[in-house]
C-alpha positions in Angstrom: -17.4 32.5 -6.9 -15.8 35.5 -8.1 -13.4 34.8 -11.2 -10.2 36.5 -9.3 -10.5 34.0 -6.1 -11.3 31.2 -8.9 -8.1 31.7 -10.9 -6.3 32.2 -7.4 -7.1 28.7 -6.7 -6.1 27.6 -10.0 -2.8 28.9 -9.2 -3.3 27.5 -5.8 -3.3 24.0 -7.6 -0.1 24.9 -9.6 1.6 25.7 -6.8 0.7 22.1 -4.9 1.7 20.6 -8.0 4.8 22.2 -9.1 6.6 23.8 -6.1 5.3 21.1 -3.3 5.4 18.1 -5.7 2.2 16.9 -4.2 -0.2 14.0 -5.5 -3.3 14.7 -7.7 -5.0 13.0 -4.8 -3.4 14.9 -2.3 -4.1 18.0 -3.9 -7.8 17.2 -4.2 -7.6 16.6 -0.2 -6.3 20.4 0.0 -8.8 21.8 -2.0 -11.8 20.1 -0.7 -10.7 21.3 2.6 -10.5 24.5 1.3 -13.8 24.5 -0.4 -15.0 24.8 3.4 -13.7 28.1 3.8 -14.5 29.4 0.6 -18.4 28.1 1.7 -18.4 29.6 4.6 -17.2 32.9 2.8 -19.9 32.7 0.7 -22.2 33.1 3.7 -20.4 36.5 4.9 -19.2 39.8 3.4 -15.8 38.8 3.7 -13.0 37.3 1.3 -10.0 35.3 1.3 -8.6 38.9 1.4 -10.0 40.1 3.9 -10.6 37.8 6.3 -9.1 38.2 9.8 -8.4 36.1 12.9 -11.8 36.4 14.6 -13.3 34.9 11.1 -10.9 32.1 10.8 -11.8 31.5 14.7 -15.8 32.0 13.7 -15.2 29.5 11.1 -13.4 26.7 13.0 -16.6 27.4 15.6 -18.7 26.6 12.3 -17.0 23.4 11.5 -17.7 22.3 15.5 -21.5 23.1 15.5 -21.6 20.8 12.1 -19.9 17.5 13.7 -16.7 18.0 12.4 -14.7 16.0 15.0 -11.2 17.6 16.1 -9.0 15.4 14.1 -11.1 16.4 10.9 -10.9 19.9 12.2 -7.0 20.1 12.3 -6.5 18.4 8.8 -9.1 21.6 7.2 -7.2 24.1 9.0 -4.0 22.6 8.1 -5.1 22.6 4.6 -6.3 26.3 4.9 -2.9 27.3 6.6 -0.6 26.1 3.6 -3.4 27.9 1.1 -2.5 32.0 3.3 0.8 30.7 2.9 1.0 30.5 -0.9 -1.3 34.0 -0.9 1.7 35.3 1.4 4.2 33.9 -1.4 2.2 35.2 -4.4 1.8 38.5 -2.8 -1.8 38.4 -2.4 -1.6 39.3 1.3 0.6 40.8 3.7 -0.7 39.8 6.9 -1.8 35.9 8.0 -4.9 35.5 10.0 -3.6 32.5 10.5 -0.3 32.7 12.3 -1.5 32.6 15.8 -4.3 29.6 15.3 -3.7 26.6 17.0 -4.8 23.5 16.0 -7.4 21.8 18.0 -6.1 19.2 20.5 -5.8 15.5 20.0 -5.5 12.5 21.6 -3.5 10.0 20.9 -5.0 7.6 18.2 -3.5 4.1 17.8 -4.1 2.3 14.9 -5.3 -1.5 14.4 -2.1 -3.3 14.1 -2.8 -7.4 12.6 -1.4 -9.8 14.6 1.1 -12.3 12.6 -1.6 -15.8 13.1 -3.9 -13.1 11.2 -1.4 -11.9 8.1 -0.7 -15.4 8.2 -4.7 -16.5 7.6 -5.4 -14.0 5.4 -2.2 -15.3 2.5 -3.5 -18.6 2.8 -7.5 -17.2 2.7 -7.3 -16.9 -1.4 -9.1 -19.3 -3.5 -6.1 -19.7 -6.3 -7.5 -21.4 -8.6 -9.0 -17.8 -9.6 -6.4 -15.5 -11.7 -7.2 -12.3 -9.5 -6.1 -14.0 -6.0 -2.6 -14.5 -7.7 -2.4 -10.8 -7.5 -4.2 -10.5 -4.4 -2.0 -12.4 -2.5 0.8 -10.7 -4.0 -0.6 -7.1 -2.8 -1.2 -8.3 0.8 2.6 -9.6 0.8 3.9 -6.5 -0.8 1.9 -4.1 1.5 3.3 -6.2 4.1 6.1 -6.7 3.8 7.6 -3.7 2.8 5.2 -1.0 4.8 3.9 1.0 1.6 1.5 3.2 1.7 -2.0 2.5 -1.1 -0.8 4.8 -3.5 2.8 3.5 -3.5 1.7 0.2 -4.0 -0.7 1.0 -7.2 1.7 2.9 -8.5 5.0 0.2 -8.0 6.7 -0.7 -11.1 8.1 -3.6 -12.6 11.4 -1.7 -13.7 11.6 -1.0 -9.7 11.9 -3.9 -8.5 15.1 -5.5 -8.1 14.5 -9.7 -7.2 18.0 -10.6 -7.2 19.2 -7.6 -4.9 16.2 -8.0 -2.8 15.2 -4.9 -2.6 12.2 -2.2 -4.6 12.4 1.8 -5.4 9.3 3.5 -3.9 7.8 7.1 -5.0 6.6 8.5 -1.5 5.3 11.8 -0.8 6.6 14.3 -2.8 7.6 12.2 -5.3 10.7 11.0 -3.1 12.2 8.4 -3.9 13.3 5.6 -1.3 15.0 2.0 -1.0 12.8 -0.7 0.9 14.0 -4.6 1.2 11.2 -6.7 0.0 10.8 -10.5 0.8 11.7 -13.4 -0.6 8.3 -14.2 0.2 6.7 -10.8 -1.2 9.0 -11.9 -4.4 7.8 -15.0 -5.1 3.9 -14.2 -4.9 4.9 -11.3 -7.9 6.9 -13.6 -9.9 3.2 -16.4 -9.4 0.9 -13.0 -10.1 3.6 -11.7 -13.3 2.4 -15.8 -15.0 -0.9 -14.6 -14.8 -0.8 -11.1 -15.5 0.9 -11.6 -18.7 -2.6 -12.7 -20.4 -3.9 -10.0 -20.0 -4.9 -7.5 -22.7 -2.3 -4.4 -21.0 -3.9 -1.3 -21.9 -1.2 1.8 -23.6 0.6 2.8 -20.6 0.2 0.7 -17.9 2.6 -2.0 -19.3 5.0 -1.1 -16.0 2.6 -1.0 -13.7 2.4 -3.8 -11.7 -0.9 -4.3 -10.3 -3.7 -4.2 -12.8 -7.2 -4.6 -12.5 -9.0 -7.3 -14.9 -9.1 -5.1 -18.0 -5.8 -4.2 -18.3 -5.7 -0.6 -16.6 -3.8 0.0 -13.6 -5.3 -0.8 -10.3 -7.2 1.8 -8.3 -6.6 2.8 -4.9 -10.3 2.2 -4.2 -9.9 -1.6 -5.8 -7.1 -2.1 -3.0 -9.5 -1.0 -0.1 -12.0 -3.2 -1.2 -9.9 -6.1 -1.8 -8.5 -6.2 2.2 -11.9 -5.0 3.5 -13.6 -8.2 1.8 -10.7 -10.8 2.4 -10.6 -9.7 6.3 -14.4 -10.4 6.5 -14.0 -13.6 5.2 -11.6 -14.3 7.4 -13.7 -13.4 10.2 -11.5 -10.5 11.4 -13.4 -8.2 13.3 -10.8 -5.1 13.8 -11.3 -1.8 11.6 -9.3 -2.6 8.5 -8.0 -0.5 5.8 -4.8 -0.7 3.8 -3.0 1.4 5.6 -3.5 -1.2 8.7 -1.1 -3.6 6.7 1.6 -0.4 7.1 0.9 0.3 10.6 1.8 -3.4 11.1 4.4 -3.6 9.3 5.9 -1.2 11.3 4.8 -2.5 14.9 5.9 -6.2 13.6 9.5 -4.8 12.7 9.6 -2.7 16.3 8.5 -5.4 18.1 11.1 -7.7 16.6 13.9 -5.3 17.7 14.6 -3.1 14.7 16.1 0.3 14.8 13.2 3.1 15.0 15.4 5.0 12.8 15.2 2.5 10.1 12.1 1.7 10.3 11.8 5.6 9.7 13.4 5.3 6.5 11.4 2.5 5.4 8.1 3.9 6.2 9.6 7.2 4.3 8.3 9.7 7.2 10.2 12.9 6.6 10.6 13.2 10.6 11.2 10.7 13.2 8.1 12.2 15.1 5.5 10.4 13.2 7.1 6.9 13.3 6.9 7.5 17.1 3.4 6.7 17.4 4.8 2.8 16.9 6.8 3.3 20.5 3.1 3.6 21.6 2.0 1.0 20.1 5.0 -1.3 21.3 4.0 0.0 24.9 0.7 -0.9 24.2 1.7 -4.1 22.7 3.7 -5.1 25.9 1.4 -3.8 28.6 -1.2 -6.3 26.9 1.5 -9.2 27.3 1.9 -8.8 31.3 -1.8 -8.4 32.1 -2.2 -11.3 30.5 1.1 -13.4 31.2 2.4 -12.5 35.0 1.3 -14.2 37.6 0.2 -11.0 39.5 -2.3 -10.7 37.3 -4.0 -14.0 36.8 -7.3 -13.8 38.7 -7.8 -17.2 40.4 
């Protein structure tokens, strides 16, 4: 790669970082999605420069013929878009290619929502007379019960959390800060894990953090994953399970209870009200599942 398009992208990165506030991790997302183009570059006479509409189109043709499945295909060329953005900011171009690209089209995708007999198994699952289930049982109850996100929950803090008010301060997206209730529930499985935690050798800088791996160090988001992927299997639950399922159910527990979408909204921290509308479909979902299998017009004698 030439050494103009790689400090360009080391400017890129500055810009993500600086002047959209993202996430090392998010920013690592953006340029490995951008890495794609800059491949495919590499196979033609053109630049990030010079590239045009028909290329970008010739590229997202590319990304089809290798597998790439639609959904994967609009996060890449969402990626690609904000990257002609910044050159349009920094001056680099004048013209998008990009302005008239549409994203591929795609279907609705519903999540795997936990029903509450399963969030219910998998809290009382943990073995506790091992030190890490204190904690683990405290992460399933946090992610729970206040809808956070993986990275929100690795990086919670103990000077965020509030017991007596009820409530914890979140960094979202952006580094926005928001205001979720918490459980008394969620609280007392921190306050069992914070007796254990305590013995352990904290390593410099991670004394706020509140989930720690075994060594001291703060817990990885890869740590998390594992821990819910290995508990459900124990369990014996069969659905596709990640962290972010305890969110999604968080959020489908609280619609179907009653509460206000618009609260939930502010809970989940979606900067528009569109994304937490995907939960309407799953409450539709939810209750088309209740009359097939409850009215009487549809029990097959």
């Amino acid at each position: 790669m030439p050494n103009k398009e790689i400090n360009l992208i080391k400017k890129y990165k500055s810009y993500l970082r600086l002047e959209k506030g993202l996430s090392e991790n998010s920013i690592s997302g953006y340029i490995n999605d951008l890495n794609k183009l800059l491949d495919f570059l590499n196979t033609t006479e053109y630049s990030a420069k010079t590239f045009e509409e028909a290329d970008i189109l010739q590229f997202l043709c590319t990304l089809n013929d290798m597998g790439i499945c639609a959904r994967s295909q609009a996060r890449i060329l969402s990626g690609i878009k904000s990257f002609y953005k910044f050159l349009i900011i920094d001056e680099y171009i004048k013209i998008n290619p990009l302005l008239n690209i549409e994203s591929p089209k795609l279907g609705r995708h519903l999540p795997e929502v936990l029903t509450i007999e399963e969030i219910d198994m998998i809290s009382k699952s943990f073995d506790m007379s091992l030190p890490e289930s204190h904690r683990n049982r405290a992460i399933i109850e946090v992610m729970y019960g206040c809808g956070l996100r993986v990275s929100e929950l690795v990086n919670l803090k103990l000077s965020s959390i509030y017991p007596n008010e009820g409530y914890i301060i979140v960094e979202g997206k952006g580094r926005k800060q928001r205001i979720v209730p918490i459980s008394d529930i969620a609280i007392k499985e921190i306050k069992l894990y914070l007796n254990i935690r305590k013995n352990l050798n904290i390593k410099k800088g991670c004394e706020d953090f509140i989930f720690l791996n075994r060594r001291g160090g703060q817990l990885s988001r890869v740590m998390v994953f594992y821990i819910i992927k290995k508990v459900c299997e124990e369990c014996n639950i069969k659905k596709n399970i990640s962290p972010h399922t305890l969110r999604h159910t968080f959020a489908t527990h609280l619609l179907e209870g009653g509460a206000n979408l618009r609260a939930i909204q502010q809970m989940l921290g979606h900067e528009s009200i569109s994304t937490t509308e995907i939960y309407i479909h799953l409450d539709r979902a939810f209750l088309k599942q209740e009359i097939l299998s409850h009215h009487p017009r549809n029990n097959k004698s």
